[in-house]
ZAMI-700389 format. One record per residue: x, y, z of N, C-alpha, C in turn. Coordinates in steps of 0.05 Angstrom, whole numbers, padded with zeros to 5 digits, always signed. Example, Ala and Ser with C-alpha at 12.3 -4.5 7.8 and 13.67 -1.06 7.14 Angstrom:
<nodes>
+00264-00114+00156+00246-00090+00156+00264-00066+00156 +00257-00045+00142+00273-00021+00143+00258+00001+00157 
</nodes>
This chain:
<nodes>
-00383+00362-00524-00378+00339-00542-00386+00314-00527 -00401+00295-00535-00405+00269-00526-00381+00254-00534 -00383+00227-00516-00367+00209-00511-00370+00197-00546 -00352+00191-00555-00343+00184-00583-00365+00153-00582 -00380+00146-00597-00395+00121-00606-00409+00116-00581 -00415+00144-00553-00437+00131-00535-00446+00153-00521 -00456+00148-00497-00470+00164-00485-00458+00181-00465 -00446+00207-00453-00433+00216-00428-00420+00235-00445 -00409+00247-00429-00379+00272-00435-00363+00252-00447 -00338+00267-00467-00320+00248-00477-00297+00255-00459 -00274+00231-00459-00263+00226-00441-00241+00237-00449 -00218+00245-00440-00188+00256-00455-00169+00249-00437 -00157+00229-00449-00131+00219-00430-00100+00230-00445 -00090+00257-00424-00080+00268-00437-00041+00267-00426 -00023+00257-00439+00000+00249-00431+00013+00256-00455 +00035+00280-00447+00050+00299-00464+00077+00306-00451 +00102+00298-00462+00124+00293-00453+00133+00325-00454 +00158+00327-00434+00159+00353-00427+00172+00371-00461 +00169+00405-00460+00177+00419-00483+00211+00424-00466 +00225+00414-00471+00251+00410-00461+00248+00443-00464 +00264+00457-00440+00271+00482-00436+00244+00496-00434 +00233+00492-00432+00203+00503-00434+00178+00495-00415 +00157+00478-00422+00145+00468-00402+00143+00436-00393 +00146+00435-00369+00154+00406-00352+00121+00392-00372 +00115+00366-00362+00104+00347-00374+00084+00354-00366 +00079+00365-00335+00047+00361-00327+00039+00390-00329 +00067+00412-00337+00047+00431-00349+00038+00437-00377 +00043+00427-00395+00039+00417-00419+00008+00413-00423 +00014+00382-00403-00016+00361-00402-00041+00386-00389 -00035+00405-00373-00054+00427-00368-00064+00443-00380 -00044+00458-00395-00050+00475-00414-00069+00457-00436 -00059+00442-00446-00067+00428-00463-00103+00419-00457 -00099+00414-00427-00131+00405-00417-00146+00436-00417 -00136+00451-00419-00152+00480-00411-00160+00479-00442 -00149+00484-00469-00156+00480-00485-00183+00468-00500 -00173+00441-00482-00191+00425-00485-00225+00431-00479 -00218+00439-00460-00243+00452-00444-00263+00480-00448 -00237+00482-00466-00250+00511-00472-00264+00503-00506 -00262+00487-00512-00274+00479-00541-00298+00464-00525 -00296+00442-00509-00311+00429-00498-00312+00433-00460 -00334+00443-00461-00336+00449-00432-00342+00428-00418 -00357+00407-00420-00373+00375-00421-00348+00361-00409 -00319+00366-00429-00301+00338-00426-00283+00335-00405 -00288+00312-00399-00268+00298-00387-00233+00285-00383 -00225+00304-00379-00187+00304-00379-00171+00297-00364 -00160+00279-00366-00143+00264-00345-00108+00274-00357 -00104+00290-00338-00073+00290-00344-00053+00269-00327 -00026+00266-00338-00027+00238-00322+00016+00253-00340 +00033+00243-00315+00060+00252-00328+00064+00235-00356 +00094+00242-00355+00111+00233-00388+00130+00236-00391 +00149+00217-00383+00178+00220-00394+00186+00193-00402 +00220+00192-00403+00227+00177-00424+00257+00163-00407 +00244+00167-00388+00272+00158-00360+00299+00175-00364 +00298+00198-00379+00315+00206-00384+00317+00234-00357 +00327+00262-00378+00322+00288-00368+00299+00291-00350 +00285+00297-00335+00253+00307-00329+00237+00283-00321 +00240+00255-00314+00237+00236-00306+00222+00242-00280 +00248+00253-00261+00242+00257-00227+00210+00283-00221 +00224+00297-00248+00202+00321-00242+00176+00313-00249 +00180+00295-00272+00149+00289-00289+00127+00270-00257 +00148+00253-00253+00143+00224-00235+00129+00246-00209 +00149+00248-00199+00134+00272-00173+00115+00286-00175 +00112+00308-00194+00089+00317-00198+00065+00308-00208 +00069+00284-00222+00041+00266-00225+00032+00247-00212 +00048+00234-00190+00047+00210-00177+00038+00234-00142 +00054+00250-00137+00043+00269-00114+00077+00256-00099 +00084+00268-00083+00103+00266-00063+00128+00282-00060 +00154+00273-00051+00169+00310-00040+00201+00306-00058 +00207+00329-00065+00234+00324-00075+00257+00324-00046 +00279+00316-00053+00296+00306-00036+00329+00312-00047 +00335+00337-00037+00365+00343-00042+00391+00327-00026 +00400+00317-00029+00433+00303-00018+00456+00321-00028 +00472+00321-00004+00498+00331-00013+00516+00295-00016 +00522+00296-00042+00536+00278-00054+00569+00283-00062 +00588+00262-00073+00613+00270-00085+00606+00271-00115 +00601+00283-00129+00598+00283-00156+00616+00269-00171 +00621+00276-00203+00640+00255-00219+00665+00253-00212 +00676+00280-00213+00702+00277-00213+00714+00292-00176 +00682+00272-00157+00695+00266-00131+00698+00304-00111 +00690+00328-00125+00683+00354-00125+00650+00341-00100 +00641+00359-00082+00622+00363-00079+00601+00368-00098 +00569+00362-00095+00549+00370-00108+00525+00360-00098 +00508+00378-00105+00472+00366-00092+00465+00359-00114 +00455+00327-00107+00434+00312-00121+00407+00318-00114 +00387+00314-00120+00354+00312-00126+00346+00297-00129 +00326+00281-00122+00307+00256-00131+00282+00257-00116 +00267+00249-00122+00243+00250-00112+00230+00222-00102 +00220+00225-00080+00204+00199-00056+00179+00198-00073 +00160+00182-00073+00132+00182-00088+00122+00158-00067 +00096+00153-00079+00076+00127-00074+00055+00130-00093 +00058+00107-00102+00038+00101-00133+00011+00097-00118 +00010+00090-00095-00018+00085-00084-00012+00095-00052 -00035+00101-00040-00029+00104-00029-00023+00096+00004 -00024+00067+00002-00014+00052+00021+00009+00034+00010 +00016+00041-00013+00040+00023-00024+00068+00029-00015 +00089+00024-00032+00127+00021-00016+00125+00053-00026 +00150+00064-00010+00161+00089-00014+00185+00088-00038 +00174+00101-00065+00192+00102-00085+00215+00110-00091 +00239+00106-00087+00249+00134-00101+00261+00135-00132 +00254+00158-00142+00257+00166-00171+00286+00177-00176 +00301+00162-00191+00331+00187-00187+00334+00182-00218 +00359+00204-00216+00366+00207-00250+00402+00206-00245 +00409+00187-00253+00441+00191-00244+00454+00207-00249 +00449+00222-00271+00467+00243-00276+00462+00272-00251 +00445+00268-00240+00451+00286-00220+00474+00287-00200 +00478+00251-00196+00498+00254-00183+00536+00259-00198 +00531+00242-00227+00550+00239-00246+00543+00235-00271 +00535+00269-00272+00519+00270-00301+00552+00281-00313 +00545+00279-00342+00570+00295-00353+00567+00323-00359 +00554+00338-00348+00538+00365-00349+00549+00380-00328 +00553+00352-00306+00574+00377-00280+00609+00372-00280 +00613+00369-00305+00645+00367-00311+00645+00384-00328 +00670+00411-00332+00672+00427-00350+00689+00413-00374 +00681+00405-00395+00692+00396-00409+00730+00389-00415 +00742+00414-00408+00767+00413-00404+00773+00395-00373 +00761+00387-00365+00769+00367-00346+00752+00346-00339 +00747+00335-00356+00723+00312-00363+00758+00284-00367 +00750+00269-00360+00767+00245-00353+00752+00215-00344 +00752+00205-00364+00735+00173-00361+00752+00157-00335 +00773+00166-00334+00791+00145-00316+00788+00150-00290 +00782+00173-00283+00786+00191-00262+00752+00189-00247 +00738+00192-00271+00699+00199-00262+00705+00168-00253 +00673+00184-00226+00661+00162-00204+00635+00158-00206 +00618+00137-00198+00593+00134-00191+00592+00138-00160 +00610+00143-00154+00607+00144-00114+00581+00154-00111 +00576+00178-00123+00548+00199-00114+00522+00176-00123 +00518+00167-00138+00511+00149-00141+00493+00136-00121 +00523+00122-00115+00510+00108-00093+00508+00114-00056 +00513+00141-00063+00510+00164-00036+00472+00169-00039 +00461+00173-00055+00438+00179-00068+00426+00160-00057 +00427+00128-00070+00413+00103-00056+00403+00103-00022 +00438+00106-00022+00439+00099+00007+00415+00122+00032 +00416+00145+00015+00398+00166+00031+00376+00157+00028 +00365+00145+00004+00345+00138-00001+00329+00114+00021 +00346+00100+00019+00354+00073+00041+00337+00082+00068 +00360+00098+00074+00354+00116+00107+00323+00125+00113 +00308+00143+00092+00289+00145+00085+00263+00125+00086 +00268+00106+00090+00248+00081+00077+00242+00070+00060 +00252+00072+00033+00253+00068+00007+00259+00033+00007 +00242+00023-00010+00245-00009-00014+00246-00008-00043 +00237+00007-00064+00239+00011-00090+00245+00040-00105 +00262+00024-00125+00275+00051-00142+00274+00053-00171 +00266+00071-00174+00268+00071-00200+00288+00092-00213 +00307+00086-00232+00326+00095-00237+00341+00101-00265 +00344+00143-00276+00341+00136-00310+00370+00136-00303 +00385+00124-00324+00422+00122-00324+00427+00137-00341 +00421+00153-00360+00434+00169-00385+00452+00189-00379 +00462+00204-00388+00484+00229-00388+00505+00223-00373 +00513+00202-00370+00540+00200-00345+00565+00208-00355 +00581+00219-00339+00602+00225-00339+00629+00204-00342 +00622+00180-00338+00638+00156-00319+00635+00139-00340 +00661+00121-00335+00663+00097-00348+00683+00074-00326 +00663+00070-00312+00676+00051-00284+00666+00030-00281 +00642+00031-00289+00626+00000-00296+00608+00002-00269 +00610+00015-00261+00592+00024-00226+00607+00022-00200 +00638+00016-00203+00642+00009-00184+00640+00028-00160 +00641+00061-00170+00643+00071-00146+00624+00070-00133 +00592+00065-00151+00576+00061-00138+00576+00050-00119 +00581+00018-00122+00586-00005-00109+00607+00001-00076 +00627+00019-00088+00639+00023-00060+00626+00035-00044 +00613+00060-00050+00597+00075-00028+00574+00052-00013 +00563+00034-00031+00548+00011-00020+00553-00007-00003 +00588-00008-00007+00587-00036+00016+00586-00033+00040 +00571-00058+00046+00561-00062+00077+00535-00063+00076 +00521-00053+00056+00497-00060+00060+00482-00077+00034 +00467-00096+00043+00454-00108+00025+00430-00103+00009 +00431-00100-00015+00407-00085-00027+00400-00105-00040 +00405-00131-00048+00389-00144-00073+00355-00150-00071 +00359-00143-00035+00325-00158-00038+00311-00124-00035 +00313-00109-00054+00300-00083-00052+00298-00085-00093 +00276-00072-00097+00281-00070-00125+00279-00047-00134 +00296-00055-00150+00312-00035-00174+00301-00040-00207 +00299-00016-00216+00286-00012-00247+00299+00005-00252 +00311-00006-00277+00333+00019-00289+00318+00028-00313 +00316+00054-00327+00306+00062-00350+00330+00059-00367 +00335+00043-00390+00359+00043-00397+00355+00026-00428 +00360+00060-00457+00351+00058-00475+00376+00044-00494 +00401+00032-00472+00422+00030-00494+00422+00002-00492 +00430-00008-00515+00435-00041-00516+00470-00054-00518 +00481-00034-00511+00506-00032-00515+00519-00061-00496 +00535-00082-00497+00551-00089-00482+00566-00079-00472 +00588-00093-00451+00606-00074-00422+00623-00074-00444 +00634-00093-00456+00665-00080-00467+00664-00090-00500 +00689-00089-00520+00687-00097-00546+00686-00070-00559 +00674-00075-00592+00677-00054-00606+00652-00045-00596 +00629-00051-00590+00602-00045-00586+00599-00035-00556 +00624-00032-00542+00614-00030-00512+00622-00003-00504 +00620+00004-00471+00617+00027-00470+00637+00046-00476 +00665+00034-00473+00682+00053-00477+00686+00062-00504 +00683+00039-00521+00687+00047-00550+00663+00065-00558 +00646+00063-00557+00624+00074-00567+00614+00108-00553 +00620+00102-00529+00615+00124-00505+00638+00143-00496 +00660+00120-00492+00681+00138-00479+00694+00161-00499 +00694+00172-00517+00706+00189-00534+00696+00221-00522 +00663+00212-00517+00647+00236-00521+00657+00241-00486 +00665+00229-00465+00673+00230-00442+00704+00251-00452 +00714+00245-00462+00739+00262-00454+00763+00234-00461 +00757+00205-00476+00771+00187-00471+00784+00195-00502 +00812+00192-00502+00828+00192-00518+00829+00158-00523 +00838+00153-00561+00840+00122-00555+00863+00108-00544 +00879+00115-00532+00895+00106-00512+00878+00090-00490 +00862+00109-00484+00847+00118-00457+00821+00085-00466 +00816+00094-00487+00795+00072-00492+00800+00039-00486 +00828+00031-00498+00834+00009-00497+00846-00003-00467 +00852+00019-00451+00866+00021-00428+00826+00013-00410 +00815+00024-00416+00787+00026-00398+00764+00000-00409 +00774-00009-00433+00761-00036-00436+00775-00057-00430 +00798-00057-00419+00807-00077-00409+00813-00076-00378 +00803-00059-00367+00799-00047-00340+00765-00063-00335 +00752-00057-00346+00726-00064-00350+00720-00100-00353 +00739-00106-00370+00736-00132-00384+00742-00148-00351 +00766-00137-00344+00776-00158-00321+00761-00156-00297 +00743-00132-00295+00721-00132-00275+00703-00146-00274 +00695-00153-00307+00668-00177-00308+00683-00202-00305 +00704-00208-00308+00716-00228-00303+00721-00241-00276 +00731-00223-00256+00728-00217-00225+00715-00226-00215 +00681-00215-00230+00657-00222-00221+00639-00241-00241 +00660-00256-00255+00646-00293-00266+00616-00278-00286 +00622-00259-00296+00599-00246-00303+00606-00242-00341 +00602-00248-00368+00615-00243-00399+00604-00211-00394 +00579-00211-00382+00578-00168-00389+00570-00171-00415 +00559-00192-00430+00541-00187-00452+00509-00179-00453 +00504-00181-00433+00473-00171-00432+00464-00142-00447 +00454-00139-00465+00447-00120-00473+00438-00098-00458 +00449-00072-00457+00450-00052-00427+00472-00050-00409 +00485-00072-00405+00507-00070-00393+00530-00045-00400 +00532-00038-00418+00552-00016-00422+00537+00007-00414 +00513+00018-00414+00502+00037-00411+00515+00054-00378 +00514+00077-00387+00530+00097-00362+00554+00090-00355 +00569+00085-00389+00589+00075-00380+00601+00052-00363 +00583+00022-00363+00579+00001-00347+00561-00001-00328 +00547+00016-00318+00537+00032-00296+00506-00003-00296 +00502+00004-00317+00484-00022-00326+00487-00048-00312 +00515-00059-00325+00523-00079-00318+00524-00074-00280 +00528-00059-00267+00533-00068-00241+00505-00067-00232 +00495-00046-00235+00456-00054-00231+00450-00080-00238 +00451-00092-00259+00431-00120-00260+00454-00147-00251 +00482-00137-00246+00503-00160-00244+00494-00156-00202 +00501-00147-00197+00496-00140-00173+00485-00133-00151 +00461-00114-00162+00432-00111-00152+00413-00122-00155 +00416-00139-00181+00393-00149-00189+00367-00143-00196 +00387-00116-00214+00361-00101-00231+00353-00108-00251 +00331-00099-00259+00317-00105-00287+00320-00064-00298 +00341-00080-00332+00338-00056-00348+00319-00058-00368 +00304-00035-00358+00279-00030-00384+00279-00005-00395 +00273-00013-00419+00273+00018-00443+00252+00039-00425 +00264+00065-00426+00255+00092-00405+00237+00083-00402 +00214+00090-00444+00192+00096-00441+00169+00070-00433 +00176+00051-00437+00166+00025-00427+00157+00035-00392 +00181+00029-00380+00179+00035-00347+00167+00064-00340 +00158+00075-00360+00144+00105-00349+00119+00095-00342 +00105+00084-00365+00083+00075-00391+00067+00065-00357 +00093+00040-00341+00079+00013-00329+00080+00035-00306 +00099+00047-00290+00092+00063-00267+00077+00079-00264 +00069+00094-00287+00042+00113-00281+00018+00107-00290 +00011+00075-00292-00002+00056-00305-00020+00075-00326 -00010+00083-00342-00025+00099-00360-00049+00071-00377 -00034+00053-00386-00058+00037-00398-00088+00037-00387 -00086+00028-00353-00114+00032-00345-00131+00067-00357 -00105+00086-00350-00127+00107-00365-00140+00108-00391 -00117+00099-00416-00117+00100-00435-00154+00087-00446 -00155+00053-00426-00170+00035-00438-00197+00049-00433 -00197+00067-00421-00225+00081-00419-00230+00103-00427 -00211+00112-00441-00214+00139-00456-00229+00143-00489 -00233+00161-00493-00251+00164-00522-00227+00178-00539 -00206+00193-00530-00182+00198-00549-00154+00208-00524 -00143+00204-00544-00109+00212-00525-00093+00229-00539 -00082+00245-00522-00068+00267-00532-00040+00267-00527 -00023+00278-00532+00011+00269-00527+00025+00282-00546 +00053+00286-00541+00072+00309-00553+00089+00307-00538 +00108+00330-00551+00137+00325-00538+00146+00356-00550 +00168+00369-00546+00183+00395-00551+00180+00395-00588 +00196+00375-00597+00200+00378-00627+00191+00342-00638 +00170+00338-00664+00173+00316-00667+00181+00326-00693 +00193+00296-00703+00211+00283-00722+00204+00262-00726 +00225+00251-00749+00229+00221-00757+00242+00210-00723 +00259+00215-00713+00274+00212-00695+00250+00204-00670 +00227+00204-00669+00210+00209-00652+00206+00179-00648 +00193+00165-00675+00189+00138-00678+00216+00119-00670 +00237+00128-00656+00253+00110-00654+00241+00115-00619 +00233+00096-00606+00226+00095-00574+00217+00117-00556 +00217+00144-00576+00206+00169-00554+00186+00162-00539 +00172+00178-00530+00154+00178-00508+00130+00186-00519 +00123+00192-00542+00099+00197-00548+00092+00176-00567 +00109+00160-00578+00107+00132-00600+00092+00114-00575 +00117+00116-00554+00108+00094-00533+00070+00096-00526 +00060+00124-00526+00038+00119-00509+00016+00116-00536 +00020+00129-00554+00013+00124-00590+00000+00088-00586 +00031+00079-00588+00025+00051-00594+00010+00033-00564 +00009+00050-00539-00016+00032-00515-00040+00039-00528 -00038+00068-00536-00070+00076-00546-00082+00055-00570 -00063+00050-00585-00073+00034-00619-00073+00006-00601 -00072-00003-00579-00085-00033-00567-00105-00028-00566 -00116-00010-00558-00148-00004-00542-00168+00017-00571 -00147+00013-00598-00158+00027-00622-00174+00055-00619 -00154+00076-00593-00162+00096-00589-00148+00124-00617 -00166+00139-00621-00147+00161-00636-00126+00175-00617 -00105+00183-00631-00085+00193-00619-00084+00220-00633 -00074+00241-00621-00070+00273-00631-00043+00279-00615 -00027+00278-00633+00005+00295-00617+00011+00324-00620 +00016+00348-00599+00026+00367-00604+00051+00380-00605 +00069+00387-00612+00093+00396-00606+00104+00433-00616 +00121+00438-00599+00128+00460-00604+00138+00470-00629 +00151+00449-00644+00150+00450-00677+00162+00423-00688 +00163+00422-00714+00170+00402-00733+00182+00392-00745 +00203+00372-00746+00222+00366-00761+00218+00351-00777 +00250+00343-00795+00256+00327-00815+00244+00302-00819 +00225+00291-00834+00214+00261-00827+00198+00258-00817 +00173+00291-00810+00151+00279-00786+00132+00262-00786 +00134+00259-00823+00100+00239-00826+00108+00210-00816 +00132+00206-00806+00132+00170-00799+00115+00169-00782 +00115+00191-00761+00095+00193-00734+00075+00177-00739 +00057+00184-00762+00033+00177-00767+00037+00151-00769 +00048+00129-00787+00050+00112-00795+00052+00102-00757 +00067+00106-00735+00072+00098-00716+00051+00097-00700 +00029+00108-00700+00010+00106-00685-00011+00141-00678 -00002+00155-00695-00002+00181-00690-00018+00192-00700 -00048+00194-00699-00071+00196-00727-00065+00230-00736 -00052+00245-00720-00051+00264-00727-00037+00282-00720 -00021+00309-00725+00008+00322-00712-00007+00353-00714 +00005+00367-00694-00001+00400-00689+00022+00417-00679 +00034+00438-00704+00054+00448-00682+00050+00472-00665 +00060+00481-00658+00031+00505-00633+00046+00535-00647 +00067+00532-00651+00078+00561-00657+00050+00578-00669 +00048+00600-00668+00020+00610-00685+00034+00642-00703 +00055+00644-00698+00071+00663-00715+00099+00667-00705 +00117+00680-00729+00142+00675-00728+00158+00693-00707 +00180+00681-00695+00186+00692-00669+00216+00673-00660 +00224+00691-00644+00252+00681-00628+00248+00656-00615 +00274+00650-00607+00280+00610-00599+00264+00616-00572 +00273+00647-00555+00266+00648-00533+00247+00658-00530 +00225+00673-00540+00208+00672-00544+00180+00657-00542 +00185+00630-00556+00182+00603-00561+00185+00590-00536 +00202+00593-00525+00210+00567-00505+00196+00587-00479 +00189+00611-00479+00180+00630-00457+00146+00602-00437 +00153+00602-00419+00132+00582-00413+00103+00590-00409 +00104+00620-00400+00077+00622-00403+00068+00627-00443 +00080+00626-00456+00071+00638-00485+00074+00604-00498 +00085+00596-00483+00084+00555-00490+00059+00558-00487 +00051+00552-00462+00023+00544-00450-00002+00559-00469 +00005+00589-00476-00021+00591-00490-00022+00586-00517 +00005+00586-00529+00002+00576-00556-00007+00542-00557 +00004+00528-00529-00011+00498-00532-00038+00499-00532 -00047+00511-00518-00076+00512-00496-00091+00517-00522 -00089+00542-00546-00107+00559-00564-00102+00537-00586 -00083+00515-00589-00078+00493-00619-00100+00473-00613 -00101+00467-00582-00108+00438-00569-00141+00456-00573 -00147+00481-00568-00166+00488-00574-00181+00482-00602 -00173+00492-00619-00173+00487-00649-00184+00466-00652 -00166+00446-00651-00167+00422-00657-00202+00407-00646 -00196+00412-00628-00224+00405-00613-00247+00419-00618 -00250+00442-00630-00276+00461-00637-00285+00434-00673 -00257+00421-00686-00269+00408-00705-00276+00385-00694 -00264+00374-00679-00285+00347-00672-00303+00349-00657 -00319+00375-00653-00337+00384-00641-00361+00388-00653 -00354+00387-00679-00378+00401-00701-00393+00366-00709 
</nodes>
């Protein structure tokens, strides 16, 4: 296949968010390029990660950026031992040493058994056990997704494991999709703390715990984000002097996908299941709408389809594929090598018609 309106191989800049339980982001973007290749032997495929600062962030970031994962023994939420993960990177390669973390590794709500899940009780300590390794390491920049937390402390434990040392002149990027304020009917405890284990006793007791902390610290805690991880927000940008940006935004700028994008002849992208739900900030809207700057076509794949998928299109999405190719079990489906070939033989397809 020639380059779309010129002369050379056509180009494929291919960025496909992970099939949750199934295949990570950059094996997706492979399969998907094998596909590719196998309709067009000529083309040119750039796989490049995809996430959404959320789940698969550390894994996507590492494996597409190149560099080493990094286990810590940390205090987890409820102060129990546990190993965290994060991964060291360099976007270039004479640039700062990254590190990628996902908080809930250290105080996710995933390592509390539900019968003993407690907003009052959960810590960010691990948290900021995580940084500080990071610190030791060489690390001058972090990038950091806040979702799934366990905690509603507003960061302080973080903050305790921190003192003594000064971090504001190191930067910090939080992926952080909530606009929630620290306290009120909109803030974290009301909105968040229930699904924690907070009874409303517990709620009004923890927003005014919260309230007198921003107060402490001469701070209203209205910044949109601030409630997020349970406050976790607010002490990042009150204190560190972070900047919170929506996941998929801060994926988009760190794995500078635009420079790929602007030279590509089409883009490819997907995610596990699309939906209506997709067009609200996922990760394949996000790279949809860099591609429609540079008025590239976009083709999304996913493992199947939901309720509301045609908004996709309207969002930037010239076109949707779901890979299943006959009917079959959840596990089955989610099996990674039978992902990869059902992606690889759709992404095929597709490309034998814009071939003709």
């Amino acid at each position: 296949m020639k380059r779309l309106g010129g002369a050379g191989p056509i180009k494929v800049v291919i960025a496909i968010d992970s099939f949750k339980g199934s295949l990570s982001s950059m094996a997706a973007g492979h399969a998907a390029a094998e596909g590719v290749k196998r309709a067009c032997p000529e083309a040119v495929c750039l796989v490049r990660p995809l996430a959404d600062g959320g789940e698969g962030t550390v894994d996507a970031l590492k494996e597409g950026l190149g560099g080493e994962f990094v286990e810590v023994a940390v205090a987890g939420p409820m102060r129990k031992p546990t190993h965290a993960k994060y991964a060291l990177v360099r976007e270039t390669s004479d640039g700062p040493l990254t590190a990628v973390m996902e908080m809930a590794q250290a105080a996710g709500i995933t390592l509390v058994p539900p019968a003993e899940r407690n907003p009052l009780e959960a810590t960010t300590y691990g948290v900021g056990e995580m940084i500080l390794d990071a610190v030791r390491r060489g690390t001058t920049k972090f990038i950091i997704g806040i979702g799934g937390s366990a905690t509603n402390d507003a960061g302080r434990g973080m903050l305790e494991a921190l003192k003594g040392h000064d971090l504001r002149r190191f930067s910090f990027r939080i992926a952080c999709d909530v606009k929630n304020p620290l306290c009120g009917p909109n803030g974290a405890n009301a909105v968040f703390g229930p699904q924690k284990g907070a009874t409303p006793e517990m709620v009004k007791h923890l927003d005014e715990r919260l309230m007198k902390f921003a107060e402490e610290a001469g701070d209203p805690a209205t910044t949109p984000g601030d409630g997020a991880a349970g406050g976790l927000g607010f002490a990042f940008r009150h204190f560190l002097g972070a900047e919170l940006v929506p996941g998929v935004e801060l994926i988009l700028k760190e794995t500078r996908l635009e420079a790929f994008i602007r030279d590509a002849d089409i883009v490819l992208t997907g995610e596990g299941c699309l939906d209506g739900q997709t067009v609200m900030g996922k990760a394949p809207i996000g790279v949809a709408r860099l591609a429609k700057r540079y008025d590239k076509p976009v083709i999304a794949f996913s493992g199947c389809v939901g309720d509301d998928v045609e908004a996709v299109n309207d969002a930037g999405i010239d076109a949707f594929f779901p890979i299943l190719r006959r009917i079959t079990t959840l596990e089955d489906a989610l099996d990674v090598d039978h992902a990869a070939v059902n992606l690889s033989a759709t992404v095929c397809q597709a490309f034998r018609l814009l071939n003709l």
